[in-house]
Backbone as ProteinMPNN parsed JSONL, in Angstrom:
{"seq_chain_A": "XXXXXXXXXXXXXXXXXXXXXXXXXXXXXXXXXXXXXXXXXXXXXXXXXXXXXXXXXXXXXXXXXXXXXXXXXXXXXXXXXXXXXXXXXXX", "coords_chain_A": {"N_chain_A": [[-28.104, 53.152, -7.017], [-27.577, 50.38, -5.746], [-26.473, 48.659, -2.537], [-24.629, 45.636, -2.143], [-24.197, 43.604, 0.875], [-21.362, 41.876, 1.842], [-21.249, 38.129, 3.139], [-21.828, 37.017, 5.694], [-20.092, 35.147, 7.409], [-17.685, 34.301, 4.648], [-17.071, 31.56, 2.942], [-14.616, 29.275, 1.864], [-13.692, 26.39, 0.192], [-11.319, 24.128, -0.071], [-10.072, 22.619, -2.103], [-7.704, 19.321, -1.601], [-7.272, 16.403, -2.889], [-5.951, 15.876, -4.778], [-3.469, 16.21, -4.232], [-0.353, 15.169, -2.8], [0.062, 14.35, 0.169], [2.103, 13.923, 1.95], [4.739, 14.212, 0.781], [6.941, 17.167, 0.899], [6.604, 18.783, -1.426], [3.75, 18.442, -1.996], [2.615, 19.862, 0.625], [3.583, 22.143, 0.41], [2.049, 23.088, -2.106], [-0.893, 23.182, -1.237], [-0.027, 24.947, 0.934], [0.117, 27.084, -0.321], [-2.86, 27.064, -1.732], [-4.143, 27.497, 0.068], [-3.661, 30.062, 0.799], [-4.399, 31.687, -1.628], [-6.886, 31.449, -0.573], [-7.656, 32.282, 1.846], [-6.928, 35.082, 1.286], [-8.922, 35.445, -0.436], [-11.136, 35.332, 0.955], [-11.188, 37.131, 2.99], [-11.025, 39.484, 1.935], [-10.467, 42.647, 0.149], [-9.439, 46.294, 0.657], [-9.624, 49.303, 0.188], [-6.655, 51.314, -0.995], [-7.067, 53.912, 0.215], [-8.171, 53.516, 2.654], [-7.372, 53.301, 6.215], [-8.077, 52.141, 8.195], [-9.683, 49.6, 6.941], [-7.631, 48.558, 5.595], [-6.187, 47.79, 7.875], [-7.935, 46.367, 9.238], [-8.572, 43.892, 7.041], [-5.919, 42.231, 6.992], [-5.227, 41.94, 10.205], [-7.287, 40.133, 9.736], [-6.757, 38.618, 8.021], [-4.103, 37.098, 9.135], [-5.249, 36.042, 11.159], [-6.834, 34.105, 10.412], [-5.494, 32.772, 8.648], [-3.7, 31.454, 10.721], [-5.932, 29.662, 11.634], [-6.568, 28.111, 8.987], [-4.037, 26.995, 8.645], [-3.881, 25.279, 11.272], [-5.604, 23.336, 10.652], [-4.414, 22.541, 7.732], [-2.0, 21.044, 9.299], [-3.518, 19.165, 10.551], [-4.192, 17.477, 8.131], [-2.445, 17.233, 6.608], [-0.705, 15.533, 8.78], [-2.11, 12.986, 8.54], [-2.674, 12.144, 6.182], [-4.235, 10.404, 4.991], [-6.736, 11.07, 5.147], [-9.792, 13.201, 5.515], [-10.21, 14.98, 2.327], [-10.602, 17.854, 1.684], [-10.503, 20.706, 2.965], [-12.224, 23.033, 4.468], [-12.251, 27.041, 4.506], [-12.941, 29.708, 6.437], [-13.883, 32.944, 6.761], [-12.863, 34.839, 9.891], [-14.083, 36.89, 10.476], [-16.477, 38.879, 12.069]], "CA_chain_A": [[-27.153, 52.056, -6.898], [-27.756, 49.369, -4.426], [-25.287, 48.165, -1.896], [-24.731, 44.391, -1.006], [-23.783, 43.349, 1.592], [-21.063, 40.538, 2.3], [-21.365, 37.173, 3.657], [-21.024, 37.485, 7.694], [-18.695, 34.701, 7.614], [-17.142, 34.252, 3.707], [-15.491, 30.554, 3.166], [-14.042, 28.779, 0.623], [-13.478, 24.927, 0.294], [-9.664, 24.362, -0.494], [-9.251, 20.827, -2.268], [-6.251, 18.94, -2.14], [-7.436, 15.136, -2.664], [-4.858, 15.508, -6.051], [-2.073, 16.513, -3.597], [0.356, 13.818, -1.713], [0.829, 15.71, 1.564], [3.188, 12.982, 2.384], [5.538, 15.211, 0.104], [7.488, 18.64, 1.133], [6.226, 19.752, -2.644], [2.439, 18.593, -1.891], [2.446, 20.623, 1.637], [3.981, 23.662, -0.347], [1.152, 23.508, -3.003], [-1.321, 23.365, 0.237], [-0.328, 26.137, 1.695], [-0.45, 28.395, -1.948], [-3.738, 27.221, -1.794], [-4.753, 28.382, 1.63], [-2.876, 31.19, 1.249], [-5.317, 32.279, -1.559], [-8.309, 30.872, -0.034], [-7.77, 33.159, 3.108], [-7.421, 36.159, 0.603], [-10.537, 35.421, -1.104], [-12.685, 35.544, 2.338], [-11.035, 38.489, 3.67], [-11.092, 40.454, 0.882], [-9.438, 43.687, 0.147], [-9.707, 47.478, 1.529], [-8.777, 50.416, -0.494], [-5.231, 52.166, -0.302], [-7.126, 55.014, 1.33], [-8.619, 52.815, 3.926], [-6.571, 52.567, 6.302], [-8.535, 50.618, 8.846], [-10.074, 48.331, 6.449], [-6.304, 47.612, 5.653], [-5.901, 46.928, 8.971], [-8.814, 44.613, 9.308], [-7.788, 42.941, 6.707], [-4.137, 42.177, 7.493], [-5.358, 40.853, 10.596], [-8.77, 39.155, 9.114], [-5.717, 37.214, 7.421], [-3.655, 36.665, 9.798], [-6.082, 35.132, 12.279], [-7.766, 33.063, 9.138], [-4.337, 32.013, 7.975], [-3.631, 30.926, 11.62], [-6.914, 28.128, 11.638], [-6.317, 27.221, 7.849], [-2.654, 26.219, 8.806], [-3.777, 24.191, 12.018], [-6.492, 22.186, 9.767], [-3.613, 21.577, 7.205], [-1.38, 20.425, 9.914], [-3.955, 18.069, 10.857], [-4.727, 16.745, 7.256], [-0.777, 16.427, 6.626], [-0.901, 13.911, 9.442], [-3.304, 12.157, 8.89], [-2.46, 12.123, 4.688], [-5.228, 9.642, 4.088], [-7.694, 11.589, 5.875], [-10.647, 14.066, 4.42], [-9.183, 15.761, 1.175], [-11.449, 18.985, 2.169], [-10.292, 21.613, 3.984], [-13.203, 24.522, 4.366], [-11.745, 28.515, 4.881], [-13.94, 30.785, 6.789], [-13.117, 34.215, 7.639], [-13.479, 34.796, 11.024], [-14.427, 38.259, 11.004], [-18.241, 39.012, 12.0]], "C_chain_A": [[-27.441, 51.309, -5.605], [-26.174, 48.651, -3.992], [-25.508, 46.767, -1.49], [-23.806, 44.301, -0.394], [-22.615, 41.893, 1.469], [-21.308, 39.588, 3.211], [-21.004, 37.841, 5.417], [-19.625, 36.432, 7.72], [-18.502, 34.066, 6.189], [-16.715, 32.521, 4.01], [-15.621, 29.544, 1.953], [-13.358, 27.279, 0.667], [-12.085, 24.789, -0.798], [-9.498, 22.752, -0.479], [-8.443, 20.545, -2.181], [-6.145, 17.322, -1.715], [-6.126, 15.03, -3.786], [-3.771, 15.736, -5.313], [-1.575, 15.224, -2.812], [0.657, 14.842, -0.865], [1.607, 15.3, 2.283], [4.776, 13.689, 2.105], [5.372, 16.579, 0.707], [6.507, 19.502, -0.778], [4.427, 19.736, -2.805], [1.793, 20.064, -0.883], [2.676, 22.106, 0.977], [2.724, 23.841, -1.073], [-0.516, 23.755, -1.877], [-1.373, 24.77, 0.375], [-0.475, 27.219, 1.154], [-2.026, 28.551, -1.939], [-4.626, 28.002, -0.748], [-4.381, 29.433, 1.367], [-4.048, 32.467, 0.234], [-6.702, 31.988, -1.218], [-8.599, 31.906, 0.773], [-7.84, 35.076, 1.957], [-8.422, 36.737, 0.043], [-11.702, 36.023, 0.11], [-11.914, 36.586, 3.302], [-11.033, 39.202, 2.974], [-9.852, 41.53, 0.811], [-10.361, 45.262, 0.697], [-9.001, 47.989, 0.278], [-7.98, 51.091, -0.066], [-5.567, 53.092, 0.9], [-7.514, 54.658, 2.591], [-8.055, 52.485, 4.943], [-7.163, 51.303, 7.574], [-9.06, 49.599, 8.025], [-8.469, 47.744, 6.137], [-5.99, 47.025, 6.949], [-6.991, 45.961, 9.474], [-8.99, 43.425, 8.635], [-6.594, 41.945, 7.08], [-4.514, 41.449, 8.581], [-6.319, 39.6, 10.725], [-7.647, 37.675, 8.543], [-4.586, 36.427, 8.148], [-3.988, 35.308, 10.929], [-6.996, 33.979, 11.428], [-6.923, 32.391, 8.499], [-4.049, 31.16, 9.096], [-4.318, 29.311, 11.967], [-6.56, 27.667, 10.855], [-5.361, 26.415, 8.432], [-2.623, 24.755, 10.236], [-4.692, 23.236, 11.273], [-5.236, 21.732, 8.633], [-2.831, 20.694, 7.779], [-2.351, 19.015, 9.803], [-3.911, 16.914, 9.836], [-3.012, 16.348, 6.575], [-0.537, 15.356, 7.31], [-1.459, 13.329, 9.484], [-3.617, 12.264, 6.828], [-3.73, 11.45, 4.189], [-6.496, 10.192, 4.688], [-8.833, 12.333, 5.016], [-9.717, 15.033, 3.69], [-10.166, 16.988, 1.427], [-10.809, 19.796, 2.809], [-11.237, 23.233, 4.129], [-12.72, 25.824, 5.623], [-12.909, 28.949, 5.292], [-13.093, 31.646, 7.223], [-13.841, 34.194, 8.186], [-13.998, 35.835, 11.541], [-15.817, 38.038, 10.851], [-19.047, 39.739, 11.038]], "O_chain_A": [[-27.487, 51.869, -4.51], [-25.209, 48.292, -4.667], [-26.372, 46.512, -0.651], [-22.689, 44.704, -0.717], [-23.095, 40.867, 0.987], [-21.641, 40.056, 4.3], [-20.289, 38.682, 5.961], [-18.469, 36.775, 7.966], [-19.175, 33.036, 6.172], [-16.16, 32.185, 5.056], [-16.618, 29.195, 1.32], [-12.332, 27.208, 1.343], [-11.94, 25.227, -1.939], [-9.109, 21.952, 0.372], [-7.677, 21.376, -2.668], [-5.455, 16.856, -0.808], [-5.329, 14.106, -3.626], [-2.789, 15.339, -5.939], [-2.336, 14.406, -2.294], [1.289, 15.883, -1.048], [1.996, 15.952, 3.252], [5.711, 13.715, 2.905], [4.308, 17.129, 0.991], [5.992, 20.612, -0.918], [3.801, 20.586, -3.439], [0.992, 20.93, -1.234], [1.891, 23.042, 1.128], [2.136, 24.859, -0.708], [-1.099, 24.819, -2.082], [-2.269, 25.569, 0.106], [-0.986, 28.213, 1.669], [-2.576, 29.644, -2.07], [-5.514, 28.849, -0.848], [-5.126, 30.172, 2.01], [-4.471, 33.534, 0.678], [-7.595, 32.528, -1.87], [-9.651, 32.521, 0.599], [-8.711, 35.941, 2.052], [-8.793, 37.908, -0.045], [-12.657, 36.8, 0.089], [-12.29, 36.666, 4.472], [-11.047, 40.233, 3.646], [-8.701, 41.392, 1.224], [-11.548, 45.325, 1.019], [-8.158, 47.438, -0.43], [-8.123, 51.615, 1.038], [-4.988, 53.222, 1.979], [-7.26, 55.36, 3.57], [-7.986, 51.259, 5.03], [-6.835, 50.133, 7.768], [-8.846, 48.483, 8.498], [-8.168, 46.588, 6.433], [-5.571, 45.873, 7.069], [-6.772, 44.897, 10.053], [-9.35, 42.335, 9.08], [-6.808, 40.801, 7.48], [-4.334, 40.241, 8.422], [-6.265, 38.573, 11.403], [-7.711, 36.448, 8.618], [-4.217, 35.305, 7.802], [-3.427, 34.281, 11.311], [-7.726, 33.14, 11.956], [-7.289, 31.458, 7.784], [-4.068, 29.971, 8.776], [-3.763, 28.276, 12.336], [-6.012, 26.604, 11.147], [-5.637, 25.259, 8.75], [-1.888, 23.771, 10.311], [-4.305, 22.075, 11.408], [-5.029, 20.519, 8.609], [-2.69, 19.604, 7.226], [-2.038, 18.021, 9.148], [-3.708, 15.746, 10.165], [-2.647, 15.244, 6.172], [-0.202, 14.3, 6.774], [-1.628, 12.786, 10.576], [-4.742, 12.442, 6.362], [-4.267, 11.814, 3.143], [-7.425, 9.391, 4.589], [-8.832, 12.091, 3.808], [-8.787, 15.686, 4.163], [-11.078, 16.376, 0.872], [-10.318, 19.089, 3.689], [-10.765, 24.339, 3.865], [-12.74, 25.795, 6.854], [-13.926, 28.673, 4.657], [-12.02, 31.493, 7.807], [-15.01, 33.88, 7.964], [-14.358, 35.935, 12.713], [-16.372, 37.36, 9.986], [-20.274, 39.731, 11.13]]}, "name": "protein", "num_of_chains": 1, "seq": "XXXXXXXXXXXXXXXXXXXXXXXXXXXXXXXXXXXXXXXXXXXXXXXXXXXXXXXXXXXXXXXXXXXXXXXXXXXXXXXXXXXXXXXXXXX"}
C-alpha cells in the first residue's frame, strides 16, 4: 500500500460572484461557504487521534481567522474580486 502525502499548503477557491454581499443573507451564505472551505483544507483526524484533533481544531481556527478577514474585505468592497482563495496554514 502506498502512502500519499498531502498538499503542504491545501486551498480551495470559495466563489461568491452569485452572492450580493451587500445583503445580511449574502454574507451568511459566505461564511457557510468558508466555513466548509476551511474544513476541506484542514481535513480531519481520527477519534483516536487526539493530537491530530487538536491540530485540526486549531488548523481551523487560525484558517477560519484569514478566510473571515478576506471576506470582510470583499463585503466592503461588494463590487470587488468575486474570488476568495482558502489555504490552510499549516506546514
Amino acid at each position: 500500500v502506498l502512502a500519499q502525502s498531502a498538499p503542504a499548503n491545501p486551498s480551495v477557491a470559495v466563489q461568491h460572484r452569485d452572492l450580493d454581499l451587500r445583503t445580511e443573507a449574502g454574507a451568511k451564505s459566505l461564511d457557510r461557504r468558508i466555513w466548509r472551505a476551511v474544513v476541506e483544507v484542514c481535513g480531519t483526524a481520527s477519534d483516536f487521534d487526539l493530537k491530530g484533533k487538536n491540530d485540526i481544531r486549531q488548523c481551523r481556527t487560525d484558517t477560519r481567522a484569514l478566510a473571515s478577514r478576506q471576506a470582510e474585505l470583499a463585503i466592503a468592497d461588494a463590487a470587488g474580486s468575486q474570488v476568495i482563495q482558502i489555504s490552510s496554514i499549516r506546514n
